[in-house]
N, C-alpha and C positions, 0 to 999 in steps of 0.2 A: 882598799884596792892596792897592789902590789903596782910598784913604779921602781923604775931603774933609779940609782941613787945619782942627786945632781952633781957633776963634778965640782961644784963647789964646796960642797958638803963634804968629810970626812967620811972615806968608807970606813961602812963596818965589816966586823970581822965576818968570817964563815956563812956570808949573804948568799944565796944561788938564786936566780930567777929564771933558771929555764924549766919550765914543767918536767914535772917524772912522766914517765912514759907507762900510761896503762894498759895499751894495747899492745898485742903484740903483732907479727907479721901477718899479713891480710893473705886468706888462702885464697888458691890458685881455685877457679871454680867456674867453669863455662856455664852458659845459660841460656834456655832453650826459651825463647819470647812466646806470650800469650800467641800471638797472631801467625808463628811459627810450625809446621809441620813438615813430617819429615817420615817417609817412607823409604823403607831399607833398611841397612845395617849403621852405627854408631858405635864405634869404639874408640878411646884413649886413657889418655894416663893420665887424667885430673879428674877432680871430683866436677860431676855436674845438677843442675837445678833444669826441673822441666816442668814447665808452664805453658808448655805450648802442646801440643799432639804429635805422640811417633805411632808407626806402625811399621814393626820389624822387625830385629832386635837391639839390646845393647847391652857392649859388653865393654865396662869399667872394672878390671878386675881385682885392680889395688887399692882405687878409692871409693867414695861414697857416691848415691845415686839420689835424689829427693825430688820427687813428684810433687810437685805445687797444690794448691788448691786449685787451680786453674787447669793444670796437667790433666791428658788423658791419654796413657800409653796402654795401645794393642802391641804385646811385644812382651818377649822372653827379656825377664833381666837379667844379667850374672855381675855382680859388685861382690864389694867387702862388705860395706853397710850398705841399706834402702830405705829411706823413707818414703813413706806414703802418707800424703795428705790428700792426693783430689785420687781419680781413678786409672785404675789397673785391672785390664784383662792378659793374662799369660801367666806363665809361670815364673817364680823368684829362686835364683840359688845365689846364697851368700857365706860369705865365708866367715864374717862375723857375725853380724845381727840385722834382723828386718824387724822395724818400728813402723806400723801401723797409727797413727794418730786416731783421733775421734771423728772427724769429718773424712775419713780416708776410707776407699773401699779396694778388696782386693778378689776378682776370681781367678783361680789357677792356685796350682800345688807349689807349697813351699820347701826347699831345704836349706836349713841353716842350723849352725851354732845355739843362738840366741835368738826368741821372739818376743815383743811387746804389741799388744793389741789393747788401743784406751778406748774404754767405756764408749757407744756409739759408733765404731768403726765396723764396717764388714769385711767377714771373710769365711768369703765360700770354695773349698778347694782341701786338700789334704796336707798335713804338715808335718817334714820329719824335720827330729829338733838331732843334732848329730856330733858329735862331740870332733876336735879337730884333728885327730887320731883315725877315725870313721874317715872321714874327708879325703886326707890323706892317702890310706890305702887305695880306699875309691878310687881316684884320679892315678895311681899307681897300675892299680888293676886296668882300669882304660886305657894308659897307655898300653898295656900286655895285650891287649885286645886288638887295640887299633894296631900295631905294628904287625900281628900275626899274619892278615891277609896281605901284607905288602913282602911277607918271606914268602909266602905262597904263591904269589903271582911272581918273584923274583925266580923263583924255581921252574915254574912252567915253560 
């Protein structure tokens, strides 16, 4: 067992006794309680864990999303990552990747980058896989879209 050297004792050279630090900084990451439910909209800017029941939507759009075992979201998700381990009805768009676990179920259409589905999970629902080039224009093209009827009614 490591002990600080007695001041009576002669230090030795090049001794350190402060632990290396193997962790690194703990992420920022809200969390939705088993006993927690929550009807309506949800959105910000940290990653969150849900274990409890939403019905709405929720829209994390820079960080990650992870349904519990516990979790049961009725609700449109839009993240960068999703996981899924307990259940999901709605639809998923991500801008990175949606993981599916083995215990994890999903109904509703997917669009994303990247998907993982492990052995025992479901999903029932259609999936495009979209490169972030595809994405991009997309969300391009919608803004051209959505701006058009605000010239038009500006003209009227």
């Amino acid at each position: 067992m490591l002990q600080p050297p007695d001041s009576s004792q002669k230090p030795q050279a090049n001794v350190n006794f402060s632990p290396t630090k193997t962790v690194g900084a703990p992420l920022e990451q809200a969390t939705i309680g088993r006993s927690l439910v929550i009807k309506g909209e949800v959105t910000g800017s940290e990653s969150l864990y849900i274990d409890g029941r939403i019905e709405g939507t929720v829209n994390i759009a820079e960080n990650r999303v992870t349904i519990g075992r516990n979790g049961t979201v009725n609700a449109n998700v839009s993240a960068r990552e999703v996981v899924i381990m307990g259940k999901v009805t709605g639809n998923i768009q991500c801008t990175d990747r949606l993981d599916i676990r083995g215990e994890g179920s999903l109904t509703g259409d997917v669009v994303t980058q990247r998907i993982s589905v492990e052995d025992g999970a479901v999903l029932k629902g259609s999936v495009q896989v979209r490169s972030a080039e595809q994405q991009k224009s997309d969300k391009a093209g919608q803004a051209k879209v959505n701006e058009q009827p605000k010239a038009l009614a500006a003209n009227a």
